[in-house]
C-alpha positions in Angstrom: -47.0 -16.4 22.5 -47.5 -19.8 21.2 -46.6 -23.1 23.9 -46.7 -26.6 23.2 -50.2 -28.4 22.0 -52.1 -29.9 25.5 -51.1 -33.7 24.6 -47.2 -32.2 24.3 -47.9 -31.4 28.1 -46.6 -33.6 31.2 -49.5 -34.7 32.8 -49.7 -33.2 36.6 -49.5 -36.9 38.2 -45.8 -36.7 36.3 -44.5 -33.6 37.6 -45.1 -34.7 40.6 -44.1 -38.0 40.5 -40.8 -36.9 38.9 -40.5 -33.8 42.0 -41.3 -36.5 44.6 -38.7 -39.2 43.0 -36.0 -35.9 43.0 -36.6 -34.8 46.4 -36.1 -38.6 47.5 -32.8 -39.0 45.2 -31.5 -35.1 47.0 -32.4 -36.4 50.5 -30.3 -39.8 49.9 -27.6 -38.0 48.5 -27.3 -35.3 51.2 -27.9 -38.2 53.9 -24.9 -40.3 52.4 -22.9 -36.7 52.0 -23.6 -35.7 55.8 -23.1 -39.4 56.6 -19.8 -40.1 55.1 -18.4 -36.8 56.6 -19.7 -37.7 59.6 -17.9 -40.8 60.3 -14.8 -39.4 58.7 -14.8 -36.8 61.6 -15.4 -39.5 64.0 -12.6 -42.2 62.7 -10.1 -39.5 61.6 -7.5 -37.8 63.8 -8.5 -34.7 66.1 -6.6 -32.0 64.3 -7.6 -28.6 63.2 -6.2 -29.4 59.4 -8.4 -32.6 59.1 -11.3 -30.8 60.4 -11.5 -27.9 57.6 -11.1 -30.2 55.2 -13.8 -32.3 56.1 -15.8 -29.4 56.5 -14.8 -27.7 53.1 -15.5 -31.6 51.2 -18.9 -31.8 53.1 -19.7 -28.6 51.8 -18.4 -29.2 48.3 -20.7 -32.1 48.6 -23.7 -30.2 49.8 -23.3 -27.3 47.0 -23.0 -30.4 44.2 -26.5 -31.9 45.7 -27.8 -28.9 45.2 -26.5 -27.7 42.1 -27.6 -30.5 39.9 -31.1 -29.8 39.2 -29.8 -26.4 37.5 -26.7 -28.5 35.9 -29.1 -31.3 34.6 -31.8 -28.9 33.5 -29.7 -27.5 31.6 -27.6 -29.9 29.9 -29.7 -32.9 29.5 -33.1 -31.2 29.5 -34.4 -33.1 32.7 -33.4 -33.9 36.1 -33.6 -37.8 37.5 -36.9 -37.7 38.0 -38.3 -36.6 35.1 -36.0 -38.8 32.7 -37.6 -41.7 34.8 -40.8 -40.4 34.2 -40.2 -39.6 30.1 -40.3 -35.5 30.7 -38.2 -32.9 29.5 -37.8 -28.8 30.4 -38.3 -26.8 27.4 -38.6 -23.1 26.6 -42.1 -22.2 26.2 -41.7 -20.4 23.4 -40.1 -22.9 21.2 -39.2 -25.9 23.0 -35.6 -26.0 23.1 -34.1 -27.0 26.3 -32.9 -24.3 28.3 -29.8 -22.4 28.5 -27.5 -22.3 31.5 -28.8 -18.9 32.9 -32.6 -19.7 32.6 -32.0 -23.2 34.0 -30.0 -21.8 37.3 -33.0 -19.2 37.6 -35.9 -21.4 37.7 -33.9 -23.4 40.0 -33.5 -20.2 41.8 -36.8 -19.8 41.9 -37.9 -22.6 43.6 -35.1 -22.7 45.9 -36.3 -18.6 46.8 -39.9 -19.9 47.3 -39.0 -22.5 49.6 -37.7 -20.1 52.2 -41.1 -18.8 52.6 -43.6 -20.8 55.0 -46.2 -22.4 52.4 -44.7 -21.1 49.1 -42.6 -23.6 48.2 -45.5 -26.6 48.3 -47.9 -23.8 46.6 -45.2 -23.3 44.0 -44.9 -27.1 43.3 -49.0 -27.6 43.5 -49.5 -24.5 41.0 -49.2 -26.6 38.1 -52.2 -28.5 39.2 -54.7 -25.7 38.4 -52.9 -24.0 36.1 -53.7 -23.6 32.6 -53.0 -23.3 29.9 -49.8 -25.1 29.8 -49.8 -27.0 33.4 -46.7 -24.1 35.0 -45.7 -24.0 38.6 -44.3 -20.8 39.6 -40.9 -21.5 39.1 -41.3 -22.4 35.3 -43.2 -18.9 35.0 -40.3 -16.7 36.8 -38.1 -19.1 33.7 -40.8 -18.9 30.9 -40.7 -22.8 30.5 -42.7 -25.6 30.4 -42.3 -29.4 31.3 -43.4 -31.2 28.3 -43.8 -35.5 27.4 -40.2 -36.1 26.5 -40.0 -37.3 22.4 -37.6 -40.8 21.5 
């Protein structure tokens, strides 16, 4: 199998830069989510009806959080972070983005691996010391590789 050259390669101190810049822009967004449904609760009336459909919003919100690592992965190649920091997600094989189903399961991944104590900050760390091509876990389970995004 034949991956990108090394300088095609996000460095390590990008990835996780560009993790750390998503984790902050996911908190925010689930904080203003939580937030906003919060105070609806509070300054709406006390009925049953009003109730669900804060709850059903609140988790439409949630689920849309969530889902848009997979959703940007896939469609624009990088999530918020790594645009910021100039990297892309390609296929290691040939360096095409990736498609819809490969970009929900790497996110799957990841999200998998955080439900175990240690795992997910071991999966993150992996690309630290691996080599050749710099792969957490979740971009092995996906066969990708975060490479120096191209102008």
């Amino acid at each position: 199998m034949s991956g990108p050259p090394e300088q095609a390669l996000a460095s390590r101190g990008a990835r996780l830069g560009a993790r750390l810049v998503d984790a902050v822009i996911v908190l925010v967004a689930l904080i203003v989510v939580m937030g906003v449904s919060g105070l609806l609760q509070y300054v709406g009336p006390q009925n049953t009806v009003y109730q669900i459909v804060i709850a059903v919003l609140c988790v439409i919100g949630m689920v849309a959080v969530l889902l848009s690592e997979p959703v940007l992965t896939w469609k624009y190649g990088a999530t918020l972070g790594k645009r910021l920091l100039g990297l892309r997600v390609a296929r290691l094989d040939d360096g095409q983005n990736l498609s819809g189903g490969r970009a929900f399961g790497r996110w799957a991944a990841g999200l998998a691996m955080s439900v175990v104590p240690f795992l997910s900050l071991l999966n993150v760390l992996w690309c630290c010391w691996d080599a050749p091509y710099r792969q957490c876990l979740h971009d092995k389970s996906a066969n990708s590789v975060v490479v120096r995004r191209t102008l």
